[in-house]
N, CA, C and O of each residue as an XYZ file, in Angstrom:
280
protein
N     122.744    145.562     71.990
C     121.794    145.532     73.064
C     121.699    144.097     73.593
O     121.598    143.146     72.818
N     121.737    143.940     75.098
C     122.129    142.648     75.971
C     120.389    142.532     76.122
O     119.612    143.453     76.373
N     120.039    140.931     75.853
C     118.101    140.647     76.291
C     118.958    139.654     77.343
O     120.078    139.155     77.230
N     118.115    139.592     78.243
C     117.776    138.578     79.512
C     117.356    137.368     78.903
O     116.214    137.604     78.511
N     117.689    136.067     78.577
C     117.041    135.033     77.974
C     116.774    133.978     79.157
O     117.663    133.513     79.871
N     115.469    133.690     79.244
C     115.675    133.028     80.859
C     116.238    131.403     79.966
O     116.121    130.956     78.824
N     116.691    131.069     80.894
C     117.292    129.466     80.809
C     116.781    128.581     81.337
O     116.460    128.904     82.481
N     116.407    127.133     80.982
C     115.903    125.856     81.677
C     117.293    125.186     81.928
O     118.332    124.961     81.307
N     116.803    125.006     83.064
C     117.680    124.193     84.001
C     117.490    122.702     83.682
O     116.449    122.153     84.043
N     118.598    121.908     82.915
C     118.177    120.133     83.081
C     119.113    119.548     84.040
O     120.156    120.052     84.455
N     118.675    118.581     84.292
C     119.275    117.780     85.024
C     119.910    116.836     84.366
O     119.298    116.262     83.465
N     121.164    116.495     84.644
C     121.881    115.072     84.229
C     121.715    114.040     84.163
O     121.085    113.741     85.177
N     121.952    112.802     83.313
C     121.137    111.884     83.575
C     121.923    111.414     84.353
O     121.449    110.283     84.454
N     122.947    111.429     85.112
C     123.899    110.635     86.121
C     122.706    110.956     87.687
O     122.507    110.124     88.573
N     122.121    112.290     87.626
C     121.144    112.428     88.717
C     120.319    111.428     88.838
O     119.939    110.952     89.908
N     119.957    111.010     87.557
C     118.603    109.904     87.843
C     119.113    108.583     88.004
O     118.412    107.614     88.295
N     120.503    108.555     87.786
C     120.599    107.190     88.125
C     121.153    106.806     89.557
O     121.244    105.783     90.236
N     121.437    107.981     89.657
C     121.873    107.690     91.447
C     120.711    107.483     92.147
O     120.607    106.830     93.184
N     119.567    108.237     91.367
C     118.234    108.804     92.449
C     117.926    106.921     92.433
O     117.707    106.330     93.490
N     117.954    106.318     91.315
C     117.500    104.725     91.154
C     118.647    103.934     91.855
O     118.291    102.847     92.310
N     119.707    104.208     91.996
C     121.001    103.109     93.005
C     120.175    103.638     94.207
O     119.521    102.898     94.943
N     120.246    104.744     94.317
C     119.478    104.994     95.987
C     118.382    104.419     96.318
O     118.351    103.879     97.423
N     117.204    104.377     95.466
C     116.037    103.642     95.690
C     115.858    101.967     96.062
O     115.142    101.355     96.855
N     117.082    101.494     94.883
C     117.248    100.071     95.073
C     118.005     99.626     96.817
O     117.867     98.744     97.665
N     118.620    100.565     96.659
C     119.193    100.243     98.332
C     118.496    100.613     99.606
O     118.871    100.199    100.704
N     117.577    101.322     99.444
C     116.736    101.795    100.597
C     115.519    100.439    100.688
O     115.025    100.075    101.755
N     115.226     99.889     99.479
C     114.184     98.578     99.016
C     114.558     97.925     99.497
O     113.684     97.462    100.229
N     115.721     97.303     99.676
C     116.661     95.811     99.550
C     117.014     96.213    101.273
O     117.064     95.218    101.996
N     117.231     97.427    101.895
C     117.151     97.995    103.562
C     116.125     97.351    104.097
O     116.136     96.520    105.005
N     115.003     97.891    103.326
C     113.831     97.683    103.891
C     113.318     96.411    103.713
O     112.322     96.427    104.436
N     113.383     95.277    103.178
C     113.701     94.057    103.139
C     113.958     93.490    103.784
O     113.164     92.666    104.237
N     115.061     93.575    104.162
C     116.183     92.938    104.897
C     115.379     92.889    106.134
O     114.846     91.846    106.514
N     115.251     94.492    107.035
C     114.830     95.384    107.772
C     113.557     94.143    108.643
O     113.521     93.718    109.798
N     112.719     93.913    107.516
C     111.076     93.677    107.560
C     111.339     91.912    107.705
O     110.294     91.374    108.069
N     112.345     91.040    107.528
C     112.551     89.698    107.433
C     113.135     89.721    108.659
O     112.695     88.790    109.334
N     113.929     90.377    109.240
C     114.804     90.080    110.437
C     113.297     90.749    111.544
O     113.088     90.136    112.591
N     112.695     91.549    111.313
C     111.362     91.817    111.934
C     110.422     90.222    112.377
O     109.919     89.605    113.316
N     110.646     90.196    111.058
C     109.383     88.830    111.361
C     110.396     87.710    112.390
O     109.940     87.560    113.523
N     111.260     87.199    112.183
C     112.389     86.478    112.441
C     112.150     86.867    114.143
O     111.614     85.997    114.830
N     112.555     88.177    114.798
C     112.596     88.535    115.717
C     111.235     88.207    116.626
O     111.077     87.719    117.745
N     110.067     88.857    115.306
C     108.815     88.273    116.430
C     108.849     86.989    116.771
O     109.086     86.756    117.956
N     108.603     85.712    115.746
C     108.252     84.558    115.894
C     109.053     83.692    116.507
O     108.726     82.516    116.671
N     110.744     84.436    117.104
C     111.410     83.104    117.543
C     111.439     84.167    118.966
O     112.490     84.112    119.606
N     110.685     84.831    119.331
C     110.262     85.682    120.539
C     111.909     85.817    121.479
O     112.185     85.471    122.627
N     112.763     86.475    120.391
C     113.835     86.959    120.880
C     113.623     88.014    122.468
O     112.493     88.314    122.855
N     114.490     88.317    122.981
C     114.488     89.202    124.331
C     113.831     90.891    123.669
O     113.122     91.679    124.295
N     114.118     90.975    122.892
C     113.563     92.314    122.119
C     112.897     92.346    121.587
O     112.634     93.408    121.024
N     112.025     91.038    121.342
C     110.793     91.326    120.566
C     109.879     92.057    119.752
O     109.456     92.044    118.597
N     109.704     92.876    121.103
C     108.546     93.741    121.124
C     109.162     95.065    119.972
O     108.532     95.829    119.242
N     110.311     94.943    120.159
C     111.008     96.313    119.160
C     110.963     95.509    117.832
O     110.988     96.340    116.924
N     110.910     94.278    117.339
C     110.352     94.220    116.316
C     109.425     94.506    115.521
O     109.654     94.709    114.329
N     107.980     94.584    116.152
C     107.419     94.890    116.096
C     106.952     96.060    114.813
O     106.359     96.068    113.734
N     107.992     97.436    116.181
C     108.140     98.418    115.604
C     109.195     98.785    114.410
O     109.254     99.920    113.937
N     110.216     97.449    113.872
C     110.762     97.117    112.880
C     109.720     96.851    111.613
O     109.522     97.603    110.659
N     109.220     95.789    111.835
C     108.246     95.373    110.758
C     107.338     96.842    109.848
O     107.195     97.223    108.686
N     106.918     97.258    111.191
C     106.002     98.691    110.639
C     106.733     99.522    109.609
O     106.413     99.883    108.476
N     107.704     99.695    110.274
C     108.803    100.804    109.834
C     109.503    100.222    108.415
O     110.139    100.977    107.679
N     109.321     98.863    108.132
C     109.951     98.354    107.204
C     108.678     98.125    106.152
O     109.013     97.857    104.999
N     107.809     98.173    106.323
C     106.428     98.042    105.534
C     106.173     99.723    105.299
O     106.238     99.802    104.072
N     105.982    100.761    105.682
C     105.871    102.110    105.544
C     107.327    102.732    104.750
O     107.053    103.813    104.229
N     108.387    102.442    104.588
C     109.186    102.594    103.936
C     109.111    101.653    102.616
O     109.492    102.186    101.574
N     108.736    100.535    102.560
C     108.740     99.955    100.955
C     107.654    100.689    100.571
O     107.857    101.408     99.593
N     106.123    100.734    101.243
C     105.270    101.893    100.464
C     105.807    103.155     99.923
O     105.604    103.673     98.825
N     106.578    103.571    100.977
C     106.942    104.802    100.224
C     108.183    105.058     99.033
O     108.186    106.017     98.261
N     108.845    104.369     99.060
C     110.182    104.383     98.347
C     109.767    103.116     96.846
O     110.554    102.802     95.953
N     108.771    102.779     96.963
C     108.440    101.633     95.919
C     107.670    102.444     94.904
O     107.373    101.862     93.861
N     107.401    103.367     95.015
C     106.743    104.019     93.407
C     107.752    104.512     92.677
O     108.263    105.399     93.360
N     108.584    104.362     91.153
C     109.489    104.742     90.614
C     109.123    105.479     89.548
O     108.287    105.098     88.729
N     109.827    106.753     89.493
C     109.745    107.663     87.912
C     109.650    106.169     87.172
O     109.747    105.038     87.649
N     109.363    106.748     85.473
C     109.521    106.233     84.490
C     109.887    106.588     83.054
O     109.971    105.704     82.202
């Protein structure tokens, strides 16, 4: 007689370490991202104003991508 045994699904640990190469590179993006922001405002390049909307975008992405499993 065949029973149904349900199964847990794990994950690899090669998953979590990509999920952490990915994180570090989206950080070190957003970095980059948020310095060439400031750079852009203060030497009041022709595009300025789209810095601006760099900086934001580079500050709302380290919030979000900066909390890590443990």
């Amino acid at each position: 007689m065949l029973t149904d045994v349900p199964t847990k699904i794990v994950l690899p640990a090669p998953t979590i370490e990509w999920a952490m190469w990915a994180n570090e590179h989206v950080l070190l993006t957003s970095y980059i991202l948020g310095t060439f922001s400031i750079l852009t405002i203060i030497l009041q390049f022709s595009l300025w104003p789209i810095g601006i909307y760099g900086l934001i975008l580079a500050v709302f992405i380290i919030i979000i991508e900066y909390p890590r499993s443990g």
